[in-house]
N, C-alpha and C positions, 0 to 999 in steps of 0.2 A: 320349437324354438325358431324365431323366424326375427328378418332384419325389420327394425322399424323406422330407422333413418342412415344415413352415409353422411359424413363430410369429409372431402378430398381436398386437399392444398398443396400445389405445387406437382401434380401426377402428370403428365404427357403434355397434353394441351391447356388442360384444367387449369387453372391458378386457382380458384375455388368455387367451391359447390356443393351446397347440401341439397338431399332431398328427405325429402319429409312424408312421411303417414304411408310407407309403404305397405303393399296387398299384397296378398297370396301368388298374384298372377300380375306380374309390373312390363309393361310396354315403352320401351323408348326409341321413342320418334325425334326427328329434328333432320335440318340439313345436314350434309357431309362437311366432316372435320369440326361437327359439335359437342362431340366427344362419348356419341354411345358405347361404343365400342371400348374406352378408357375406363365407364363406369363400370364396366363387366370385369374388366383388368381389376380393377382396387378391390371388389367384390371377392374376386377369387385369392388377390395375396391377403386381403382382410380375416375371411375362411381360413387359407394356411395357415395366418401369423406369423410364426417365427421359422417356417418351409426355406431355406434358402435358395432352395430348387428354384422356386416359383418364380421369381423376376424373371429367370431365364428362359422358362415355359412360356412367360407371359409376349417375350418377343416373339419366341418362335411360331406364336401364333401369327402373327406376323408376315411373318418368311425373317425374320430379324435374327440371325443366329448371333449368339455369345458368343466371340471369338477373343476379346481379349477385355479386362478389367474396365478398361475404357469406354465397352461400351453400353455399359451403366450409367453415361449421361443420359439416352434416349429415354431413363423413365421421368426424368428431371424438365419442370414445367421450362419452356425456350432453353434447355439443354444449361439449364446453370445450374449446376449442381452445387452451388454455395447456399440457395435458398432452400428452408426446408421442405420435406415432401412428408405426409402425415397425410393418411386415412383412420377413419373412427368412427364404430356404429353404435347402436344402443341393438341388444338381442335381448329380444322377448322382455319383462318387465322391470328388470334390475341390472342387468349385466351391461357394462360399456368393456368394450377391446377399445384399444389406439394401436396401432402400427406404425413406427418414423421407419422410413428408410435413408441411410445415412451413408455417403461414401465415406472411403479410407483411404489414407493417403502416407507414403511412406518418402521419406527424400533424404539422401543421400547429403552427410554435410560435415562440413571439414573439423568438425569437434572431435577432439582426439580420447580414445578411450583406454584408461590407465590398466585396467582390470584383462585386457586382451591386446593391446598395442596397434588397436585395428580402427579406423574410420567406422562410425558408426550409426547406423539408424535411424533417426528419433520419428515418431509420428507430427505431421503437421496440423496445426488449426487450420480451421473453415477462414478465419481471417486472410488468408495471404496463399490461395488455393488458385487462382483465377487461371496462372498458367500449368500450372501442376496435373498430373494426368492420373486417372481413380485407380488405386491400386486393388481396389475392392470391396464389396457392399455389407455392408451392417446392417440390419433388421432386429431393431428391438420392439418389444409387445409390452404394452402395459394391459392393464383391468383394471377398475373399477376398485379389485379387492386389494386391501391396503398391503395385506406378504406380499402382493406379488408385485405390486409398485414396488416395493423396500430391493424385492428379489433382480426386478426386470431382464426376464430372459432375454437371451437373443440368439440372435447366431450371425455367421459371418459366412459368404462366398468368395473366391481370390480364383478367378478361374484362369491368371497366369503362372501362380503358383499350383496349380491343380489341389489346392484347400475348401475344406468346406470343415466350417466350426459349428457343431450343435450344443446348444448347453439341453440339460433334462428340460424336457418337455413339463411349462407350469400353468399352459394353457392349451385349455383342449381345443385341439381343432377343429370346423366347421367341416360337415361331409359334403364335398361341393363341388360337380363339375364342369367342364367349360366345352360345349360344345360348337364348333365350326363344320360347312357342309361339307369340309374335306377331314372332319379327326370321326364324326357322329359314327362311321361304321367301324372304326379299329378295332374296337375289343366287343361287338355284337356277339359275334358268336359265343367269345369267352362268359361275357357275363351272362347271357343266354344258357348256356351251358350249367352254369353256378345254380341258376332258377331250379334248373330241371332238376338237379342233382337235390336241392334242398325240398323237391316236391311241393314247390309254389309256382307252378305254370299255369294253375287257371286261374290264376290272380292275371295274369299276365292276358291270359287268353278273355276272360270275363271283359278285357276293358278293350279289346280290339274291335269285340262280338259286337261293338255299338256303332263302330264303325261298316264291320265286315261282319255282320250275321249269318255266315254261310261260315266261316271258321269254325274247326271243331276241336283241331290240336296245330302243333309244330315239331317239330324235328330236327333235328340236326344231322344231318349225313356225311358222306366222306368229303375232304376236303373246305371241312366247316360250312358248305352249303347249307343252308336254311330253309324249310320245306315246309310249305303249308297243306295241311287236311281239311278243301272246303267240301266234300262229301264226292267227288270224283272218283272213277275207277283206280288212280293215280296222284301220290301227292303231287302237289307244284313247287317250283323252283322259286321262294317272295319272289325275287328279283322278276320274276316275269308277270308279276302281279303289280308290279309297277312303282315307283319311288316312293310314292307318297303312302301306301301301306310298309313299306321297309323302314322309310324314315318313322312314322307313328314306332312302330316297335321300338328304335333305337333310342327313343325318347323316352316312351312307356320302362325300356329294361335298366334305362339309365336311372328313373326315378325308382323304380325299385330298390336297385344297390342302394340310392344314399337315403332313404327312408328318415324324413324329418330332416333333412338338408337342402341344400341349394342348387336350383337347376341355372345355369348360364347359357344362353343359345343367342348368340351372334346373327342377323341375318336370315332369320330363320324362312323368308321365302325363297333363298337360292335353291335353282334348282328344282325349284315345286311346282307343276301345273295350278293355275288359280283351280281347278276344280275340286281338288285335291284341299284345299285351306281349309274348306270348314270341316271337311272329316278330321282335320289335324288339330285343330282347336277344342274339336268334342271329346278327343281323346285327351290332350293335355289338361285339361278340365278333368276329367274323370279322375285320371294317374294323381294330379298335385293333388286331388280331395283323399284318393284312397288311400297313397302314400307320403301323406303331409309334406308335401315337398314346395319350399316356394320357389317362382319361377321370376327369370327377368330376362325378358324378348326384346333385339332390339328389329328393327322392320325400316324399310324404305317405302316398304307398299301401300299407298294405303287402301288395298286389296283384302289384305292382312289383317289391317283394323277392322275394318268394319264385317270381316266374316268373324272378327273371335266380337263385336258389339254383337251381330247375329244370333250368335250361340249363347251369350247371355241375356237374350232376347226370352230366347226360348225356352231357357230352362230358369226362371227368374232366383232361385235358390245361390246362384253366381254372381250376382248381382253385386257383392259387398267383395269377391273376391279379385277385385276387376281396379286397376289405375292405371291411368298412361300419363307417360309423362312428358313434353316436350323441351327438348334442351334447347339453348340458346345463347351466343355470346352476345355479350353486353359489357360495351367497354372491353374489359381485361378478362373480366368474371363470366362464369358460365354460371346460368341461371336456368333452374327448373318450371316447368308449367305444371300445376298437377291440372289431371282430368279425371273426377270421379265419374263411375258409370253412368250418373245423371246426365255430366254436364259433357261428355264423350257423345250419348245419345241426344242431346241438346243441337250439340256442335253438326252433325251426322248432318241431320234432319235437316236442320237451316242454311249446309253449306257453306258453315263455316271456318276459318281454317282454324286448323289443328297443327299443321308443319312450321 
């Protein structure tokens, strides 16, 4: 099951934007503040769906923490949260999800209530919200299939109430996660760990060995250290084998867990020596094909391009799993470029631009 297209309306910066005929292995390029970084956001609450969690996850990627109901305007395109916000893909051959993210809004109003003798409540309309402050965010989820339009789950967050509303779960959700160079090592070990324990590490090990042919196993030792066996008198500590085979694993272990899901990676050359990109390409190519997992990179480099054009170079089998996209504002609207691995290798070659 894999995405075939997005349309976002109204998401951070976005006012709208579809993309279309996505690949196994999807690239977004573009200048700063054209919103790669947002299409990874709607990806992953689209994945959740009805996750109430996730809006909040999605700032803190950020550094944006939730600190009170209000500040739920920040996922709202120029911060109006009167306009709607709607994400919506098409997965695999038949299936459409929609996501609205909808604020809530409660005011206080001199209507007197016979039943408790008490001033009372009422929820307000989007119509007459302009100065009103969000009491709390609504996520409902449609599909495609008509119960569950009739159904439409949702759920609700109130993080000054300290609420969170889930109705029964009537859409499954995507396995799907969001990596940044500062979360990609948190749960390494653990998931690491899960491998071992399930007796699937040289699934793990097998797709390293293309990068690092000297590997033989891994380990985990005290204090969650991670230790590799290239045939030494002594294992070694990854970390002294340097970022860019630590980062491959944390990639590789992460596509493992979500097996036929979605991989998310932000920026993915922070931090990386350039020499380091194409063993990191050859390996994320392996992992999405063993563990069907699709993938979406966003990159400033174009270092980064043209080492994973490279590796579809050379292995021409990849070749169909390969689109970049470039974003771009236009007007109001943000607007996609597709680049199939022709017209990528086209561009490359003649120097011409792609940003």
């Amino acid at each position: 099951m894999q995405y075939h297209n997005i349309t976002i309306n109204g998401f951070r910066g976005i006012k709208k934007l579809t993309i279309e005929s996505l690949k196994q292995v999807n690239l977004l390029v573009g200048k700063n503040n054209c919103g790669k970084t947002s299409v990874l956001e709607a990806i992953f609450l689209l994945s959740g769906l009805s996750n109430a969690q996730l809006p909040g996850k999605i700032n803190s990627f950020r550094d944006l923490p939730v600190l009170s109901d209000n500040d739920f305007v920040y996922l709202f395109y120029d911060m109006n949260f009167t306009q709607p916000l709607l994400i919506k893909a098409n997965i695999g051959k038949e299936e459409e999800r929609i996501l609205k993210l909808i604020p809530t809004f409660n005011t206080l109003t001199n209507n007197y209530d016979i039943s408790n003798g008490n001033n009372r409540t009422i929820e307000s309309s989007l119509s007459n919200v302009e100065s009103k402050k969000i009491d709390g965010l609504r996520l409902e989820s449609l599909r495609s299939d008509k119960e569950l339009r009739r159904k439409r789950p949702y759920s609700e967050i109130h993080i000054d109430k300290k609420v969170t509303i889930n109705v029964p779960q009537l859409v499954k959700e995507f396995n799907c996660s969001f990596l940044t160079s500062r979360s990609m090592f948190l749960d390494l070990d653990k998931n690491l760990e899960k491998i071992i324990i399930d007796k699937k590490l040289n699934d793990i090990i097998s797709v390293l060995q293309e990068i690092e042919p000297k590997l033989i196993d891994i380990k985990i030792g005290v204090n969650s250290i991670i230790y590799a066996d290239i045939g030494l008198a002594k294992l070694i500590p990854l970390n002294l084998m340097g970022d860019g085979i630590r980062r491959v694993l944390s990639y590789i272990v992460t596509m493992y867990i979500l097996k036929d899901g979605v991989l998310l990676i932000d920026e993915i050359e922070n931090g990386l020596h350039h020499s380091s990109v194409k063993s990191l390409w050859k390996a994320i190519f392996a992992a999405a094909i063993k563990f069907n997992v699709q993938i979406f990179v966003t990159t400033h480099s174009y270092e980064c391009v043209t080492a994973c054009l490279e590796i579809t170079n050379l292995e021409k089998s990849k070749n169909d799993l390969l689109q970049l996209y470039r974003l771009e504002k236009k007007d109001e609207n943000t607007q996609a470029i597709n680049f199939s691995y022709e017209d990528l290798k086209t561009s490359i070659e003649n120097n011409w631009e792609i940003w």
